[in-house]
C-alpha positions as CSV (number, residue, x, y, z in Angstrom):
1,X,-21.1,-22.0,-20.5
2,X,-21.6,-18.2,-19.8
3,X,-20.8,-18.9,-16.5
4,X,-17.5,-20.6,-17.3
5,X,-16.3,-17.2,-19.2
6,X,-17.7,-15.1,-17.0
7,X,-15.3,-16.8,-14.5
8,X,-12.2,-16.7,-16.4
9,X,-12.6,-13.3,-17.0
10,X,-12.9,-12.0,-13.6
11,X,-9.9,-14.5,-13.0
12,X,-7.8,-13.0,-15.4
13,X,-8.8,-9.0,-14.4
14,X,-8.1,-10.2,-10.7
15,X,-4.3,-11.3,-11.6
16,X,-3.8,-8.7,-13.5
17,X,-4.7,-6.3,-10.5
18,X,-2.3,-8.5,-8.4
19,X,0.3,-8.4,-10.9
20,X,0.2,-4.4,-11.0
21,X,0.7,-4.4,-6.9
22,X,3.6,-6.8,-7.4
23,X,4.6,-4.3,-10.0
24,X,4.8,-1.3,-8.0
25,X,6.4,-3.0,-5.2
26,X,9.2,-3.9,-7.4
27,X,9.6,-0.6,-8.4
28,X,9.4,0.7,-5.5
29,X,12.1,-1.6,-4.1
30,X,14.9,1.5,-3.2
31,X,12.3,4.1,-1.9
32,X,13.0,4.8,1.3
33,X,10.6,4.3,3.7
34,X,8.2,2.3,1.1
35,X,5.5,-0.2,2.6
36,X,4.8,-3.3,0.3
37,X,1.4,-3.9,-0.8
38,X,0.0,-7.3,-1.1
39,X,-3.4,-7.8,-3.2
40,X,-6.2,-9.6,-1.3
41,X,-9.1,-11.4,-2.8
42,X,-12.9,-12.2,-2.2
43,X,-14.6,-15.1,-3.4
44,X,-17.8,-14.0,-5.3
45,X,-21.4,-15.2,-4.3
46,X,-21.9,-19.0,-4.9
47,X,-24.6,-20.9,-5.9
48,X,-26.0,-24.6,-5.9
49,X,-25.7,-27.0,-9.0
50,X,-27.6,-29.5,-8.0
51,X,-30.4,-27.8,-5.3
52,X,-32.7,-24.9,-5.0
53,X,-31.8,-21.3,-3.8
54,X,-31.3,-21.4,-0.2
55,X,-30.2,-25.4,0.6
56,X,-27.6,-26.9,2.0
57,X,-25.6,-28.6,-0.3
58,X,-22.0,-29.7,-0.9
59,X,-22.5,-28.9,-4.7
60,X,-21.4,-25.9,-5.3
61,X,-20.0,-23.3,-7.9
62,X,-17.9,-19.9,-7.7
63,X,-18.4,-17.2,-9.7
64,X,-15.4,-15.8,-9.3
65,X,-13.2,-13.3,-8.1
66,X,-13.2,-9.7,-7.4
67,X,-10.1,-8.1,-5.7
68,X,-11.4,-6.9,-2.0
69,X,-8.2,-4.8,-1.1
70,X,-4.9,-4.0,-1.2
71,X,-3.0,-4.5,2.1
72,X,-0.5,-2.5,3.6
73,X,2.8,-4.4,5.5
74,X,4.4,-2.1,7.7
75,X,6.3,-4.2,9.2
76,X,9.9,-2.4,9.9
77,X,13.4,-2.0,7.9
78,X,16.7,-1.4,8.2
79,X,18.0,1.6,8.1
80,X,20.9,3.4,6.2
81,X,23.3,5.9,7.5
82,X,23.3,9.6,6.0
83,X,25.2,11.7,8.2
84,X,22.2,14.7,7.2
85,X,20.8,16.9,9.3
86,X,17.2,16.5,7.7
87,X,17.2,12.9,7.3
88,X,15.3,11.0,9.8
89,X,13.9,7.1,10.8
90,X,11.5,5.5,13.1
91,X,12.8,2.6,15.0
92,X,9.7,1.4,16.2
93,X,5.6,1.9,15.1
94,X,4.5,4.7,13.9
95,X,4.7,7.7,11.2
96,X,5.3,11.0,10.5
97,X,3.0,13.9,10.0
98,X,3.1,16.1,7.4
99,X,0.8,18.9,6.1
100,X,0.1,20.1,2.5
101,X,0.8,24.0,3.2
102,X,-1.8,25.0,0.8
103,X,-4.9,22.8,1.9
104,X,-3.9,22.3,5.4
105,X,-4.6,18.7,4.7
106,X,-3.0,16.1,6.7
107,X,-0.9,13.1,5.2
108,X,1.9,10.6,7.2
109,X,4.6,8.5,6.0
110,X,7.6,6.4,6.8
111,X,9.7,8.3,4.6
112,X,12.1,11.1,6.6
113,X,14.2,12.2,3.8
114,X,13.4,15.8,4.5
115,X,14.9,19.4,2.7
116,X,14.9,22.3,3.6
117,X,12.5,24.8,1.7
118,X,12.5,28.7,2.1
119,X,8.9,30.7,2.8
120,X,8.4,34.1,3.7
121,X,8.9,33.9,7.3
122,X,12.0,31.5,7.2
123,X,13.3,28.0,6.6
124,X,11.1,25.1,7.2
125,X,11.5,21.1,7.2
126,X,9.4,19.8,4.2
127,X,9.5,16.2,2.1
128,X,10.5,15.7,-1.2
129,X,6.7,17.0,-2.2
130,X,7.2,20.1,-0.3
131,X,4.6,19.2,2.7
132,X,5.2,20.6,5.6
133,X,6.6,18.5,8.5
134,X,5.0,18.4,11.7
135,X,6.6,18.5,15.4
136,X,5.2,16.6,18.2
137,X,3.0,19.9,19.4
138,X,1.7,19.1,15.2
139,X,3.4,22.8,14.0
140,X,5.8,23.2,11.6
141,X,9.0,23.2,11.9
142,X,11.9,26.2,11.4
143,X,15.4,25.7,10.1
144,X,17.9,27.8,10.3
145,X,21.3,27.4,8.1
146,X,22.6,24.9,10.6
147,X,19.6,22.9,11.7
148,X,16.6,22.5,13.1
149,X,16.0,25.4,15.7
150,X,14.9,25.9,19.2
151,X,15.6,21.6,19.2
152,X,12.0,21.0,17.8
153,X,12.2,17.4,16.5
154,X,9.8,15.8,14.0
155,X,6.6,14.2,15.8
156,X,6.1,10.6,15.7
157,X,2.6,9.4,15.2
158,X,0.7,6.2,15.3
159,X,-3.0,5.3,15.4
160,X,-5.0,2.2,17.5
161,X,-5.8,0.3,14.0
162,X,-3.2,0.8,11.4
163,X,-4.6,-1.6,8.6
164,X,-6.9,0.6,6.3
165,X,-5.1,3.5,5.8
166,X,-5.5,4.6,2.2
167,X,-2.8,5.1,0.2
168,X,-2.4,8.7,-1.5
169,X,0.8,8.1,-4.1
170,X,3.8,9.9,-3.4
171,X,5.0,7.1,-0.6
172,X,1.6,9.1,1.7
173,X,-1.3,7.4,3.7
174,X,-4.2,9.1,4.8
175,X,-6.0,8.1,8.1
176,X,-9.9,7.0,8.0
177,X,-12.6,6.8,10.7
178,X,-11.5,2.8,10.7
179,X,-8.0,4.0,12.2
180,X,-8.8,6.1,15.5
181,X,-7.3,9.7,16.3
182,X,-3.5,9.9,16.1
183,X,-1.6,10.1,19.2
184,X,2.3,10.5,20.0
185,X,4.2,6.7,20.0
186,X,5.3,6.4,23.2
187,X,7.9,3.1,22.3
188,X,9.2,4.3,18.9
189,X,12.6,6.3,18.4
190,X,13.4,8.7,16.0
191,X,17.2,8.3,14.6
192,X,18.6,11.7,12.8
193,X,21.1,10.9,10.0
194,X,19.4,7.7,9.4
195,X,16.9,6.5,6.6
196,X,14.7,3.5,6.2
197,X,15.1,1.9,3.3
198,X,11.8,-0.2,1.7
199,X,10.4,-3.3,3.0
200,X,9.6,-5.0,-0.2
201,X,11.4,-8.6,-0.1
202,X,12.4,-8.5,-4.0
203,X,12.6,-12.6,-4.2
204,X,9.1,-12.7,-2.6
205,X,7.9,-10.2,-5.3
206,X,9.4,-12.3,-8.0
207,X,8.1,-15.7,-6.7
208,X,4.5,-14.2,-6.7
209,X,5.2,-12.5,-10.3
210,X,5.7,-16.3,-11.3
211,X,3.1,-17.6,-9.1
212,X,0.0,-14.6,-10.6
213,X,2.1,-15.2,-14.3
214,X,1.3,-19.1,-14.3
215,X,-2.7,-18.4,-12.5
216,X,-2.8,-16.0,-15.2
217,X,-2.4,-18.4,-18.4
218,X,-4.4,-20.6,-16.3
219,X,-7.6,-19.0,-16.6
220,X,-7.1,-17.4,-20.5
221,X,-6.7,-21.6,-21.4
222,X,-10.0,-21.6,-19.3
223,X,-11.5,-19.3,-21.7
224,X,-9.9,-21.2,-24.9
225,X,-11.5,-24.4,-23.6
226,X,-15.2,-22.8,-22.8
227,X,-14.7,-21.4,-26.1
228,X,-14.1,-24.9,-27.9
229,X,-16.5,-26.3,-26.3
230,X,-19.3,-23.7,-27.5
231,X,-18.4,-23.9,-30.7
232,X,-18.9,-27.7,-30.7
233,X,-22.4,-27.3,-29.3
234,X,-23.1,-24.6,-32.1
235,X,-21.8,-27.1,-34.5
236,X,-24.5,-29.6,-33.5
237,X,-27.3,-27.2,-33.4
């Protein structure tokens, strides 16, 4: 019977992980250049009712659930007409690169809703965080009043594996070992005046909010049950 609660538990803690995804997607359904998530499980190690350690049987039983990661969908959006002179989109695969001016770290995103922010030596083209937006030659890049100067544009960056990048907050990814070196996209297009709105699918989000609501009370009536039935066993004890 340990097992059986031990089960539902793990159940329960795995929806609720979903259901926090599904909940930031939602929220997240009007930021521009968002990427949905989507929660992925593993099955946890099984083990043999009927049979040693080891044999081949059909008989089995799970232990459970544990959530194995959260994927990223970057597939593409449409796009929204601004008329600015900072805002940008990528038609096509691929992000932007931006750097945090006081770490020098490295960051990219989909979002190209860009300001401009004053430092000692002049304008430069930031995000709403203030990170520092990179040109294809991966410097920053000077404003004047009017624009974006000498014609530098913002670079547009893509990797040979895409799926793993970890997501920072702030609408950000950060590249692993798993992805590869960045390199220039040769196929995408960058569109000034434009922005990208979010990819989340809102009636997809809701349909798995009642789909994870349902699996949900699902396994707490599998706990209720286990429950019931150990306290019949104690009873006869």
């Amino acid at each position: 019977m340990n097992m059986s609660f031990y089960t539902a538990a793990l159940g329960a803690a795995g929806q609720q992980e979903k259901m926090n995804v599904i909940a930031n997607n939602i929220a997240n359904v009007n930021t521009d250049g968002f990427r949905s998530k989507n929660a992925v499980f593993s099955d946890l190690m099984y083990y043999n009712m009927r049979d040693e350690q080891g044999a081949d049987t059909r008989v089995k039983a799970g232990s459970g659930i544990a959530l194995g990661r959260t994927d990223t969908d970057f597939s593409e959006s449409s796009m929204a007409p601004t008329g600015g002179n900072t805002d940008f989109a990528i038609s096509g695969r691929g992000f932007f690169m931006l750097q945090d001016p006081n770490t020098q770290a490295v960051s990219y995103s989909r979002n190209g809703k860009f300001n401009m922010s004053l430092r000692a030596d002049g304008f430069y083209l930031v995000n709403d965080n203030g990170k520092l937006v990179l040109d294809e030659n991966r410097n920053p890049i000077r404003l004047d009043e009017e624009g974006i100067v000498g014609g530098a544009r913002p670079g547009i960056y893509t990797f040979p594996v895409q799926q793993g990048m970890l997501n920072t907050g702030n609408n950000e990814l950060t590249a692993t070992e798993k992805n590869g070196e960045p390199v220039l996209s040769a196929d995408a297009e960058l569109r000034q005046g434009y922005l990208e709105q979010s990819n989340v699918n809102l009636a997809d989000e809701m349909s798995k909010t009642i789909e994870c609501s349902r699996a949900y009370s699902y396994v707490l009536k599998m706990i209720q049950t286990s429950d019931e039935i150990e306290q019949v066993i104690n009873s006869l004890r």
